[in-house]
N, C-alpha and C positions, 0 to 999 in steps of 0.2 A: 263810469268809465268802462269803456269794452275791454275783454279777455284780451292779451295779446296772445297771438300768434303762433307757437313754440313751434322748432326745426322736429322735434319730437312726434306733434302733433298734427305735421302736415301728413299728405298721403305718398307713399316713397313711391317714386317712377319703377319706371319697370327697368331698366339698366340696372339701379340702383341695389336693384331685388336679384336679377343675373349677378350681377358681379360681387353680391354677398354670396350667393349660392355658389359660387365657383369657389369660395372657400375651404366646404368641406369635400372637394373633388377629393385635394392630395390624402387626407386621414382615413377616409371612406376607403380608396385601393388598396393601399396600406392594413387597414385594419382586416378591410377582407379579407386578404392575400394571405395574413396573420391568422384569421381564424379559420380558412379553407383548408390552407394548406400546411400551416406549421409545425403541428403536430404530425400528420402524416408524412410530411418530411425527416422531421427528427426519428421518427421511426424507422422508415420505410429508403429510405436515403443516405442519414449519416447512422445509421442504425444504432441506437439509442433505444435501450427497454421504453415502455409505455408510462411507467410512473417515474420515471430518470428524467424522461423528456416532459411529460403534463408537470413537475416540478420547477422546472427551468423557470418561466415566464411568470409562475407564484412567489418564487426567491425572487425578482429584481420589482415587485413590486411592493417590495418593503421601505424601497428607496422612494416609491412614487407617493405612498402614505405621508412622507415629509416633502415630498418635491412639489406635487402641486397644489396645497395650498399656500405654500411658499411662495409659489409661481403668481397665482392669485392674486398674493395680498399684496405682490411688489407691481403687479400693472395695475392694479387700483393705485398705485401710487407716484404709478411713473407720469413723467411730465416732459411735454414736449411740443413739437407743431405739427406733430403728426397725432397728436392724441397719445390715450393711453393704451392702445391696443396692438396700433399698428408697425410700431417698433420691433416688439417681439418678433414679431410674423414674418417683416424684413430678414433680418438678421439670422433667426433661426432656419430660413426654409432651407437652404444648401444642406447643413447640417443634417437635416432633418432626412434628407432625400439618399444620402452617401451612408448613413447607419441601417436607414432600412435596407440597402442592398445587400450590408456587410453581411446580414442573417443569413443571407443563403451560399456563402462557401461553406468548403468543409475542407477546413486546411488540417494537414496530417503532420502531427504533432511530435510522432516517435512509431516503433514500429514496434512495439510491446500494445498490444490492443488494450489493455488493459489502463496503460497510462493515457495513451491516446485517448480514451474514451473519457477520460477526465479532466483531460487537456479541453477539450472539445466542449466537454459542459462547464467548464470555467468560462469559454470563449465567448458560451453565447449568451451567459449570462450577464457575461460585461456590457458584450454587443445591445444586449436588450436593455440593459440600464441605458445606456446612451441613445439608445434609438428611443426610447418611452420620456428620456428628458424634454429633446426635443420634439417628440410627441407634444408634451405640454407646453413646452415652449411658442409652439405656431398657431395649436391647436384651443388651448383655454382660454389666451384673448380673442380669437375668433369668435368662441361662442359668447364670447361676453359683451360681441359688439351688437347682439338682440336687443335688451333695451334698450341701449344707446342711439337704434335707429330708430326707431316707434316706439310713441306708448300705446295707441290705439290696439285695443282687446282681439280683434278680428284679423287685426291689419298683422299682428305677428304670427297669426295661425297663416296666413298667406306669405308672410316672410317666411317662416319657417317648412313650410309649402316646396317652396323654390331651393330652399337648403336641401333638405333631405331629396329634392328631385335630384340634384347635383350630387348627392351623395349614394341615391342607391343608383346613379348610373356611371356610379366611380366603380362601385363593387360589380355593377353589369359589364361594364368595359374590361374589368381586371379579368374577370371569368371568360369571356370573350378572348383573351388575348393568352389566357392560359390554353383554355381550346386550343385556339391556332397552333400555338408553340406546343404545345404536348401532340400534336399531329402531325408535326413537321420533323420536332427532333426527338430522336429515341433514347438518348443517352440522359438519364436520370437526373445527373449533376451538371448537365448542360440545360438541362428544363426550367429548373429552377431562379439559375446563373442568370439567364436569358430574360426570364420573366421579372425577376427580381428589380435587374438592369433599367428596362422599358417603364417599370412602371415607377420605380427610382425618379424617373425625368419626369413623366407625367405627374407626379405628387406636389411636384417642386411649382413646376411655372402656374398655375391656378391660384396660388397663395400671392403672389405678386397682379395677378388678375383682379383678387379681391380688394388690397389695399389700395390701387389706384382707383378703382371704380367707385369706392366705398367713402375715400379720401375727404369728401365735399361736405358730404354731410356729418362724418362723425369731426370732423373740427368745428364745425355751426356746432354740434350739442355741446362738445369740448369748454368750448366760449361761456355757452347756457350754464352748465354745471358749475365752471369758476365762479361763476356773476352771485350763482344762488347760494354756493357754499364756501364763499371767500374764508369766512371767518372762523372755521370748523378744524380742528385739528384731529388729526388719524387715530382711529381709536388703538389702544395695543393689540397684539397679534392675538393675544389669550383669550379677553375679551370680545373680539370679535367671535370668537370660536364659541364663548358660552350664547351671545346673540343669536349667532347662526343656527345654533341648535335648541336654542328656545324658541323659536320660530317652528312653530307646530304645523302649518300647509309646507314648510320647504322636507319636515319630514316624513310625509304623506310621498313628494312628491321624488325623493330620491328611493322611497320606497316602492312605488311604482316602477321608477324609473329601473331599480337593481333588476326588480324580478322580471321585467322586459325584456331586458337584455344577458341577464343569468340564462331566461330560456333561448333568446337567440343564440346567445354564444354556444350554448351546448349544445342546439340541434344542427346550428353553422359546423361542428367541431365535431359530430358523431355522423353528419349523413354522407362522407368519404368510404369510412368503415362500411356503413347501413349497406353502402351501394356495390361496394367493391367486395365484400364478404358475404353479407346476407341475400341480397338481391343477384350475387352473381356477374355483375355487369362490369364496364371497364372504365376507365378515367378519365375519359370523354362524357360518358354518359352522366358521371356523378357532377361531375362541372352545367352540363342540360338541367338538372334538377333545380342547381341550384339559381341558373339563370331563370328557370322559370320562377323561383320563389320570386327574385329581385324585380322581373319586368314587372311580373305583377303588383307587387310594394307599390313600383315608380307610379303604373297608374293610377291605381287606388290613394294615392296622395292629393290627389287632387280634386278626386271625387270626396272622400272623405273630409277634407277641407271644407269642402261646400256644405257638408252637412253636417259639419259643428257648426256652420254659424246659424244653423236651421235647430239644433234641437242641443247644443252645447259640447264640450270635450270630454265631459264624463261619459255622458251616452255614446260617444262613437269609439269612447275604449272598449266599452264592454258588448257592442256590436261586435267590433274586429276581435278582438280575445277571444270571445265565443265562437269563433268560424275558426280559429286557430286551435283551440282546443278540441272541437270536432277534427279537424286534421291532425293532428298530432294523435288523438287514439287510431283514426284508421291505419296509422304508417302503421302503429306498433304490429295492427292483425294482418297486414299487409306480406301475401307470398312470393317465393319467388315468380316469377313468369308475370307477376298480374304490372306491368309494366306500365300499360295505361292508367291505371287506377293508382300506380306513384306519380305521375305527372300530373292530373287530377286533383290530387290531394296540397302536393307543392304546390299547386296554383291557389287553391282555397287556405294553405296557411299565408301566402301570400295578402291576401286579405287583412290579416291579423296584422304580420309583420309590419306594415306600414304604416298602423297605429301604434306601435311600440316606437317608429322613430318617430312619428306625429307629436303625439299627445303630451308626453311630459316635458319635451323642451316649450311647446308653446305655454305649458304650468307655471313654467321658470322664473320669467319676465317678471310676471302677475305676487306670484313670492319675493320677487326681489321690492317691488315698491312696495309691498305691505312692511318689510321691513326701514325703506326709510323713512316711510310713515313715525316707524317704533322709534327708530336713531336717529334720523333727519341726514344720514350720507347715504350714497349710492354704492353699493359695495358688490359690485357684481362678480368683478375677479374673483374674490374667496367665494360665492355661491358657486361660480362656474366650475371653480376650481374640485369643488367635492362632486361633480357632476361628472366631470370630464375620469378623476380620480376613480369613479365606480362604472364609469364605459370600461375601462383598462382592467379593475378588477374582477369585474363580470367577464371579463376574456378570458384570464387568468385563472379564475376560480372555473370559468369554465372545463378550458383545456386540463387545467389539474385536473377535477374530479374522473373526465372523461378521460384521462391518463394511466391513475390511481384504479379503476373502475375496472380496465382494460390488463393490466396487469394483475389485478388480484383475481380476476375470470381465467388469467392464461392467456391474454392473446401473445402471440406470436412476431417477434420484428423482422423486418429484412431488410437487406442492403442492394435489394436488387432494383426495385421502385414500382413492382410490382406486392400482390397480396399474398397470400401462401395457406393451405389448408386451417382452418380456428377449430379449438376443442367446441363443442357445446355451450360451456359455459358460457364463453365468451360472444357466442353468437347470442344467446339471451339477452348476456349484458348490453349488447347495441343497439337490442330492439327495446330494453328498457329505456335505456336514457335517450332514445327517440320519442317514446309515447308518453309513459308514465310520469317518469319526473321533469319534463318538463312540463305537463301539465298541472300537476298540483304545485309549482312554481307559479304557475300563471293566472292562479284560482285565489291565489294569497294576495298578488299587483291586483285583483278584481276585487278583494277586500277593501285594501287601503283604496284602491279610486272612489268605493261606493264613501269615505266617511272624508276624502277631501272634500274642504271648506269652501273655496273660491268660486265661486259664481260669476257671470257676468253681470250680476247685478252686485255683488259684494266690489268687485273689481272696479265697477262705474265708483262706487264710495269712497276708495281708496285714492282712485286719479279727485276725483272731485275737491277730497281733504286735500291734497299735494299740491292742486293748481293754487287754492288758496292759501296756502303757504309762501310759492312760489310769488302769488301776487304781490301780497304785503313786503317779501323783499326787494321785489322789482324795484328800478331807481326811478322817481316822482312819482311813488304811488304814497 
């Protein structure tokens, strides 16, 4: 009897592939916006010390260590006709779009500065709990609808391709539009207000882009999954937990994944300071930098793509890593005036950066069915969900330490929205945590990539064992 057919197994159109990528528009501006400018807002705007504010976003993530695998384990289990992903997504985008703006007021709370200033970091801490729920909320069945549309090894490095294109031209567009408005208006707390506002609406409507475009196909898998696992009851939340974590490539692959974005986040989060302190330059210019990191990501995604499937995804991590580590030492020796030789350089970590969003999401997939191999369910929500959980804490962990780092140097806050003279130390400190530690951060992800397991040929095994699984339950087989 021939193989049948599986909606999994066919090759996704190109709509298909657009209108999953327009998924991660709205999280992408969002998270940018979050690690460009957040901190140097709480500094520099509602003037908040350096380790008061890199603290903020560390505290509401103690709520997110229970929220989203939570979040996870209840859309693996949700049930519907729209699937199990795209409920969330519905429902939460509004939410999700009106929290992100809330961050950027700065309501005055009392007129004792002292209370006020406490008033304030209660606020945003709430604000940030709620904005990072819905965070999860939109954004962890999103990524969880990767297997869902292909199982084909190749075919999700192209899916995932067109994601992250979608995504570093969410954080291009945000910067873009920061530009504009920081050019237009002068007034500090109207910059922010403005920008916040815009891209508030822009986060929102893409997320409804996604689930209609996407709608077709993940109800065909919807259907496949019931047929194959009718008779399977949900394992407990505990046990899943110890699963997930005896799953040895998924923690290869969340370990890559931290130190990727540990180092993104901290050099997204330190090169405001780098520019506007050490380099001398102004708030335009640092927004340039970093649009050159982004455009160059966007292209390099594609070329990179092309040549995993020519030599695999371990080799094209440690290609890009390696050009990102060269640029991360040059910033650090990097003087003022040498102005070309910074743009230069963001273009060459550029390179890098596009293999840190590349490489471990297309890992993911490949982790996930080695595991229903082990358990025979599909459990993609709780994988996504410690994935999505350590995007959010590598932000977090980043801005803290570059918070903590910045205060214990001396830097200096203001309420003006401009930068103000830095001791010594503290101009050290920026050029550290631009060169040095984020590269021995990125030395340690080039460890754990060299000793993940998955191959395209261990990968072909894993689909092969599953199809004939899948056979023998098929109905008149």
């Amino acid at each position: 009897m021939s193989q049948p057919v599986l909606p999994t197994s066919r090759q996704l159109s190109f709509n298909t592939k657009l209108a999953y990528g327009a998924g991660d528009l709205g999280p992408a501006i969002t998270a940018n916006i979050l690690g460009v400018f957040l901190l140097l807002f709480f500094t520099n705007v509602a003037g908040l010390g350096a380790g008061l504010a890199g603290s903020i976003l560390l505290v509401s993530k103690v709520w997110d260590a229970i929220n989203d695998p939570i979040i996870g384990m209840l859309s693996d289990r949700t049930q519907s006709r729209w699937g199990r992903r795209h409920p969330w997504m519905l429902f939460g985008a509004i939410p999700f779009g009106v929290f992100f703006f809330l961050q950027w007021l700065v309501p005055q709370f009392s007129s004792d500065p002292a209370t006020n200033r406490w008033s304030l970091v209660a606020y945003y801490v709430a604000i940030a709990i709620l904005f990072n729920t819905f965070y999860t909320i939109v954004n962890l069945p999103y990524t969880a609808l990767t297997p869902e549309l292909t199982q084909d090894y190749d075919e999700r490095t192209s899916l995932n391709s067109f994601r992250f294109a979608f995504s570093i031209s969410g954080s291009i567009l945000s910067l873009i539009l920061a530009f504009g408005i920081f050019g237009v208006i002068k007034d500090p707390n109207q910059q922010y207000l403005v920008l916040g506002g815009i891209c508030a609406i822009l986060s929102v409507l893409p997320l409804y882009w996604c689930v209609w475009g996407t709608r077709q196909r993940v109800q065909e898998t919807e259907r496949e999954r019931l047929a194959s696992h009718s008779d399977e009851a949900p394992l407990p939340y505990l046990q899943q937990l110890k699963i997930v974590f005896a799953n040895r490539p998924f923690l290869y692959v969340i370990g890559i994944y931290l130190c990727s974005w540990l180092a993104v986040q901290n050099t997204v989060a330190i090169i405001p300071y780098f520019v506007l302190d050490w380099m001398g330059l102004s708030n335009q210019t640092f927004t340039k930098v970093v649009i050159a990191v982004q455009v160059t990501a966007l292209v390099m995604l594609f070329v990179w793509s092309q040549v995993s499937q020519q030599i695999g995804k371990k080799a094209v991590y440690f290609m890009g890593m390696g050009l990102w580590i060269i640029a991360e030492i040059g910033l650090f020796f990097l003087q003022p005036g040498q102005i070309g030789w910074m743009y230069g350089l963001a273009v060459l970590a550029g390179f890098g950066v596009s293999t840190a969003y590349l490489i471990p999401w297309s890992m993911m997939p490949d982790v996930i069915e080695l595991d229903e191999l082990n358990t025979g369910q599909r459990r993609e929500g709780i994988f996504y969900g410690f994935m999505v959980l350590l995007q959010k804490v590598a932000l977090a962990i980043g801005l803290f330490l570059v918070g903590q780092a910045l205060n214990w140097a001396g830097y200096v806050p203001s309420t003006s929205g401009q930068p103000v003279p830095q001791p010594e130390m503290a101009l050290l400190t920026i050029r550290l945590l631009i060169g040095p530690i984020p590269t021995v951060i990125l030395l340690v992800g080039l460890v754990l990539a060299y000793f993940y397991p998955i191959t395209r040929e261990v990968h072909a095994e894993i689909l092969l064992k599953l199809r004939e699984r899948q056979n023998k339950l098929a109905p008149g087989e």
